[in-house]
DSSP file (Angstrom, degrees, kcal/mol; ACC not computed):
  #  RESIDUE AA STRUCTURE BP1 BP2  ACC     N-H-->O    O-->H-N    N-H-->O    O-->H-N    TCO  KAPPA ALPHA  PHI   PSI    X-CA   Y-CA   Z-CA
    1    1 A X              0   0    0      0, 0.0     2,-0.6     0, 0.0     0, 0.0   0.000 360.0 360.0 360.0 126.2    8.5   11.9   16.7
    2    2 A X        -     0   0    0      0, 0.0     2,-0.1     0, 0.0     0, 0.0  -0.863 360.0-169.0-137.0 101.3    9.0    8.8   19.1
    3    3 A X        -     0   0    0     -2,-0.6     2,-0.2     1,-0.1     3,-0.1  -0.422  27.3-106.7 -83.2 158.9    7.1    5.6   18.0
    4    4 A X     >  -     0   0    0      1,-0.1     4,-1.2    -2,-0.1     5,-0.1  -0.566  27.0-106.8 -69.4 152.2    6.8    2.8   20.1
    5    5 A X  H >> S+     0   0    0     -2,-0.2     3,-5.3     2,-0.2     4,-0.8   0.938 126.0  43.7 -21.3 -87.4    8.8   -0.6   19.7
    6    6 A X  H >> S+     0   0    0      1,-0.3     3,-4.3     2,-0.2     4,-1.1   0.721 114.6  50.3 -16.7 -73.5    4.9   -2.2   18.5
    7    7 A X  H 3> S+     0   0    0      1,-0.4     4,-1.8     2,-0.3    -1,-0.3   0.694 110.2  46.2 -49.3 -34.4    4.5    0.8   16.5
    8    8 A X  H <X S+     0   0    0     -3,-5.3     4,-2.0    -4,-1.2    -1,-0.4   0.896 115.9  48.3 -73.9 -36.6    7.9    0.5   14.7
    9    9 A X  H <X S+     0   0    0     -3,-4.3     4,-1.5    -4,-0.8    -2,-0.3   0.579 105.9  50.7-115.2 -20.2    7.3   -3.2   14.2
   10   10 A X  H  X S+     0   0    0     -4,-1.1     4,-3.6     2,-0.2    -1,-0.2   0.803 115.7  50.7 -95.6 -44.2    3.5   -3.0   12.6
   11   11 A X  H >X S+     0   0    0     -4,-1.8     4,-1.6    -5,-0.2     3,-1.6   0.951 109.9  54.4 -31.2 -93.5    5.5    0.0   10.0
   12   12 A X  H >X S+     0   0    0     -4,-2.0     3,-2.2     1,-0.3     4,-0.9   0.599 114.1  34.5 -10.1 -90.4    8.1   -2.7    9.4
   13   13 A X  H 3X S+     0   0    0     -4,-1.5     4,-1.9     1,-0.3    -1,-0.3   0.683 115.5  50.3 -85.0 -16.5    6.0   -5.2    8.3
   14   14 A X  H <X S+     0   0    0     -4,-3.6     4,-1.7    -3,-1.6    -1,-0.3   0.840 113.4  55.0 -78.9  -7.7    3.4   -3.4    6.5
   15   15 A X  H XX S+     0   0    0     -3,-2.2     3,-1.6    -4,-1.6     4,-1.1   0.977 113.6  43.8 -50.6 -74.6    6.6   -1.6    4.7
   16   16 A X  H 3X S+     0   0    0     -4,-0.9     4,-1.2     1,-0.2    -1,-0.2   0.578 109.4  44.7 -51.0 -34.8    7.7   -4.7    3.9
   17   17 A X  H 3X S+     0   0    0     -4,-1.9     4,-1.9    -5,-0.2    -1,-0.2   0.794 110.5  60.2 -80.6 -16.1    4.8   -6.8    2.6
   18   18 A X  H XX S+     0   0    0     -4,-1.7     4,-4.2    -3,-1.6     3,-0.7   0.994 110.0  40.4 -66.0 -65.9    3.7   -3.7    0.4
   19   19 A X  H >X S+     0   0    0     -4,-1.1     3,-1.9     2,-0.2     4,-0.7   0.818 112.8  58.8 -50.9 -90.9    7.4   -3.8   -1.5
   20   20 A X  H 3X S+     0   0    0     -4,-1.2     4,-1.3     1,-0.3     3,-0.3   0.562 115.8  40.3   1.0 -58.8    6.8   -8.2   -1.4
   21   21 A X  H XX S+     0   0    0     -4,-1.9     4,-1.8    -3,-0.7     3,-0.6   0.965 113.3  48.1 -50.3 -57.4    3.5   -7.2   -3.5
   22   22 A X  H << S+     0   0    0     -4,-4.2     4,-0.3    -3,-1.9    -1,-0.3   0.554 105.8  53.6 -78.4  -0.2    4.7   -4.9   -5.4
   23   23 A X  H 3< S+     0   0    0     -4,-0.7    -1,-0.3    -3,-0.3    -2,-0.2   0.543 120.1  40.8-106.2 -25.6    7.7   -6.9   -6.5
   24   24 A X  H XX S+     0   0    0     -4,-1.3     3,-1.8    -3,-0.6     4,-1.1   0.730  87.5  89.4 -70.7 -25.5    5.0   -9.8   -7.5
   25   25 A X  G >< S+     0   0    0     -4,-1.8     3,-5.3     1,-0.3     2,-1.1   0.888  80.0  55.2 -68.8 -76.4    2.4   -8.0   -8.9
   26   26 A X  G 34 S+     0   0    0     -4,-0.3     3,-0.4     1,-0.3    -1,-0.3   0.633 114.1  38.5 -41.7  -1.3    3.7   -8.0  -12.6
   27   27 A X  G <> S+     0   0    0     -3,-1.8     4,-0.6    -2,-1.1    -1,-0.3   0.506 114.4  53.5-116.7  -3.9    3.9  -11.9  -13.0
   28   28 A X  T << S+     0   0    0     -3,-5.3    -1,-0.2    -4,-1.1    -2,-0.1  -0.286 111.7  54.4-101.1  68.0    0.4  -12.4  -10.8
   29   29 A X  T  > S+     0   0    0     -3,-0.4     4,-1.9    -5,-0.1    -3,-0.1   0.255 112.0  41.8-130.2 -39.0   -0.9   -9.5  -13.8
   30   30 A X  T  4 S+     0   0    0     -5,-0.3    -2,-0.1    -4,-0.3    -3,-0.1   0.827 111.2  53.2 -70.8 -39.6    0.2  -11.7  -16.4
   31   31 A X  T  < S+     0   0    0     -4,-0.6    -3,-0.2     1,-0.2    -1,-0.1   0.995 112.8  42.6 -83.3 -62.1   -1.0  -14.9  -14.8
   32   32 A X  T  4 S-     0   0    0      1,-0.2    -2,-0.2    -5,-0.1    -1,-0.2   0.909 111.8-121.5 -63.3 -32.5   -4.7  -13.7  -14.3
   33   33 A X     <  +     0   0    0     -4,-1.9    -1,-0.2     1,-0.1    -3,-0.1   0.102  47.2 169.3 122.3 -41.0   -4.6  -12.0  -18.0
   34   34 A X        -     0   0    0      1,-0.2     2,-0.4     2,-0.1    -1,-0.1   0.575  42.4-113.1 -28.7 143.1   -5.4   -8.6  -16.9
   35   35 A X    >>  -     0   0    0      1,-0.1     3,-1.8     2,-0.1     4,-1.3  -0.808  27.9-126.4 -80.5 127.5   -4.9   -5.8  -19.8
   36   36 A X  H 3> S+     0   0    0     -2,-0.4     4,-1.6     1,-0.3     5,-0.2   0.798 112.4  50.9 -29.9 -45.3   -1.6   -3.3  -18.6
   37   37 A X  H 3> S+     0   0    0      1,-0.3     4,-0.8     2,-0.2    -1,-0.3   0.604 108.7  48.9-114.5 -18.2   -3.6   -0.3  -19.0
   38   38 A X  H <> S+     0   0    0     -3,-1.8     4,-1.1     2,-0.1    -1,-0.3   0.647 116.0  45.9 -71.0 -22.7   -6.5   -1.8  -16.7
   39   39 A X  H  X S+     0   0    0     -4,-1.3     4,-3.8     2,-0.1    -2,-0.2   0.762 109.6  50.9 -84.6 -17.1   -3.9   -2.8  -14.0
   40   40 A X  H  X S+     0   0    0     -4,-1.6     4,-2.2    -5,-0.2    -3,-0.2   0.985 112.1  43.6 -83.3 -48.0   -2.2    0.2  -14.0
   41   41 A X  H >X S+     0   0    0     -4,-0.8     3,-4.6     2,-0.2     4,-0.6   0.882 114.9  55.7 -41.7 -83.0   -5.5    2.5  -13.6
   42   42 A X  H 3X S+     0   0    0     -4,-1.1     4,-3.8     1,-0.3    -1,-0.2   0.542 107.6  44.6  17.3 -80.7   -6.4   -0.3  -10.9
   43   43 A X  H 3X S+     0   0    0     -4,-3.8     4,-2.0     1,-0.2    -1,-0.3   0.807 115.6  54.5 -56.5 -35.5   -2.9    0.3   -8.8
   44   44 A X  H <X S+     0   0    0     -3,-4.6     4,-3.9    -4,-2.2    -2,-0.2   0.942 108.7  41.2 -64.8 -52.3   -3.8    4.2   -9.4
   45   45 A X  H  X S+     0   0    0     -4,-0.6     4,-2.6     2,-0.2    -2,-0.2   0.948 120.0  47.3 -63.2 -48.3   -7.2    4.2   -7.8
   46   46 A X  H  X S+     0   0    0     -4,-3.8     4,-1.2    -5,-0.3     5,-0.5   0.975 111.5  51.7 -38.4 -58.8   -5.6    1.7   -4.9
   47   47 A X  H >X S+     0   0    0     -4,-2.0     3,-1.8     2,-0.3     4,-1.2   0.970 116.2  40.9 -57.1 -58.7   -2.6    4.2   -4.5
   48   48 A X  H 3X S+     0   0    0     -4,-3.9     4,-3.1     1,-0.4     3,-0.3   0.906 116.7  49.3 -56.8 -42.5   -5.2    7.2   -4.1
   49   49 A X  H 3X S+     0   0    0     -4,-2.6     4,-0.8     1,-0.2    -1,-0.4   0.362 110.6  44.3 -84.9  -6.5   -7.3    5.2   -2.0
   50   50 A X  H <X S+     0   0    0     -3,-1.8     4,-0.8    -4,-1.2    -1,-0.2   0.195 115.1  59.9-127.3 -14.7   -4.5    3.9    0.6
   51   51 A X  H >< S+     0   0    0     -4,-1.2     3,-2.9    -5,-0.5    -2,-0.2   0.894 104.5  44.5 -65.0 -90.3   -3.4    7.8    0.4
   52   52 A X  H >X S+     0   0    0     -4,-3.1     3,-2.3     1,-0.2     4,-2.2   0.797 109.6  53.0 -42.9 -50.6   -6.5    9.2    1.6
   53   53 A X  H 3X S+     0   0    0     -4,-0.8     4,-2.1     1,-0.3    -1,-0.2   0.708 109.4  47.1 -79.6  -1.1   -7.1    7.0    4.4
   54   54 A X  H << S+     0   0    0     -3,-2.9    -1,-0.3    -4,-0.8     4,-0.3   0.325 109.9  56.6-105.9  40.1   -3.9    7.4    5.9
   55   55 A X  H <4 S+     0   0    0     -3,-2.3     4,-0.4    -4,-0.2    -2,-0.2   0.697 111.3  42.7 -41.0 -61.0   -4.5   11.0    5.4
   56   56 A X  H  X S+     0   0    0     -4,-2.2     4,-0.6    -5,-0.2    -2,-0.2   0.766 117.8  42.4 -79.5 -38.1   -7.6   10.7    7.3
   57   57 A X  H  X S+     0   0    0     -4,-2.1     4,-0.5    -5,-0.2    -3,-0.1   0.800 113.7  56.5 -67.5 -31.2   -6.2    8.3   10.2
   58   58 A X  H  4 S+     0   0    0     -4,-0.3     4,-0.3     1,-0.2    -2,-0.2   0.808 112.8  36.9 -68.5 -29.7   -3.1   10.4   10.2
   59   59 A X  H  4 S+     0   0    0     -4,-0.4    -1,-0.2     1,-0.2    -2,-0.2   0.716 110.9  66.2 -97.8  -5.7   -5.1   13.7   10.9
   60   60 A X  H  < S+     0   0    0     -4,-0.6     3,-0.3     1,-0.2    -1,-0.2   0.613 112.0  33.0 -80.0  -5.5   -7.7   11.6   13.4
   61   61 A X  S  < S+     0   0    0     -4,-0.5    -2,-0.2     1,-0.2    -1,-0.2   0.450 117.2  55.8-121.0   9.1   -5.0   10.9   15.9
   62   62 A X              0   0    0     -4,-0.3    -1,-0.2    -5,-0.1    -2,-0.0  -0.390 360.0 360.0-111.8  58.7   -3.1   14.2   15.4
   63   63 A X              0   0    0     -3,-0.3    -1,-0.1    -2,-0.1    -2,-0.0   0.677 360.0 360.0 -87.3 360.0   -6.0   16.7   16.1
């Protein structure tokens, strides 16, 4: 598999700003109030949902 430069570089930064988040997210969960056991479902339904669509983008450009 042989990405382009771009292609490497749009990876890169969505790698990176996902880990950024996710290394905030427990102090902005605490500052809004959220209950643990409502954020965590939350991040589960996100996690499925950011699953499936590159599921679905990965198998529209590979057909």
């Amino acid at each position: 598999m042989n990405l382009s430069q771009p292609t490497r570089r749009t990876i890169r930064t969505v790698v990176q700003t996902v880990l950024a988040l996710a290394a905030g997210l427990p102090l902005i969960i605490d500052a809004v109030g959220i209950p643990q056991t409502a954020a965590r479902v939350g991040l589960a339904l996100v996690a499925f949902a950011v699953a499936g669509l590159a599921l679905t983008l990965w198998q529209l450009a590979n057909p």
